[in-house]
C-alpha positions in Angstrom: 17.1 13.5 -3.3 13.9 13.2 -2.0 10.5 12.9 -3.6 7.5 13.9 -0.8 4.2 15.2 -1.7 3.1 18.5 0.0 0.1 17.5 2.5 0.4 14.0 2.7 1.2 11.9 5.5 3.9 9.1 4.6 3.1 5.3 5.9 5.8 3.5 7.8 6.5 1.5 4.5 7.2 5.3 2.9 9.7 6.1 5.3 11.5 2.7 6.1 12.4 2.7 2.0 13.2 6.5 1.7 16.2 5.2 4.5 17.1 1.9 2.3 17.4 4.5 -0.7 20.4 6.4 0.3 22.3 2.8 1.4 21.7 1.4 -1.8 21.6 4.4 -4.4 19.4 3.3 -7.0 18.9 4.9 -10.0 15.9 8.1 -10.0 13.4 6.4 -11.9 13.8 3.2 -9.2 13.7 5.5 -6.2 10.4 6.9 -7.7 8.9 3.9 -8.6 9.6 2.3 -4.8 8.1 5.6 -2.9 5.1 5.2 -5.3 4.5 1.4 -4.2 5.1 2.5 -0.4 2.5 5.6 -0.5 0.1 3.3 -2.5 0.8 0.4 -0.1 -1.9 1.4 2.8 -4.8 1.4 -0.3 -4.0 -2.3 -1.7 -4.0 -3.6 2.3 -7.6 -1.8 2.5 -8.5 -3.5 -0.9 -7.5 -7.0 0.0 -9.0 -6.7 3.4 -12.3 -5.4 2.0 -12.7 -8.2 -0.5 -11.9 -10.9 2.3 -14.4 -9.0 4.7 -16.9 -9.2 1.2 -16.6 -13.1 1.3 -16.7 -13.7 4.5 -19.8 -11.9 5.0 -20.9 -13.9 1.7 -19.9 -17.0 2.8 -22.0 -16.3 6.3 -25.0 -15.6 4.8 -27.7 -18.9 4.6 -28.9 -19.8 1.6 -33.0 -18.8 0.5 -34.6 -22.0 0.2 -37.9 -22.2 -1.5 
């Protein structure tokens, strides 16, 4: 049983737990949850690296003296 959405390109993550599923057979709600954190996975990574990219540019800037 598979769970894809029509037009959308799976990550690597997606695909490498949709395998795992059918070895371990979890329950449908579990399987759901998983494909959910993998599709979601690529958006936190682009989050976390934006926010380090926002302090380091932060942290780069001198300070106005006056």
């Amino acid at each position: 049983m598979t769970h894809t959405k029509p037009n959308k390109k799976s990550s690597p993550l997606h695909k490498l737990f949709a395998r795992q599923l059918q070895k371990h057979q979890p329950t449908a709600n579990s399987q759901a949850l998983l494909k959910t954190f993998a599709e979601d996975d690529y958006q936190q990574i682009a989050r976390v690296i934006k926010s380090w990219l926002k302090k380091a540019e932060q942290n780069d800037k001198p300070a106005h003296k006056k």
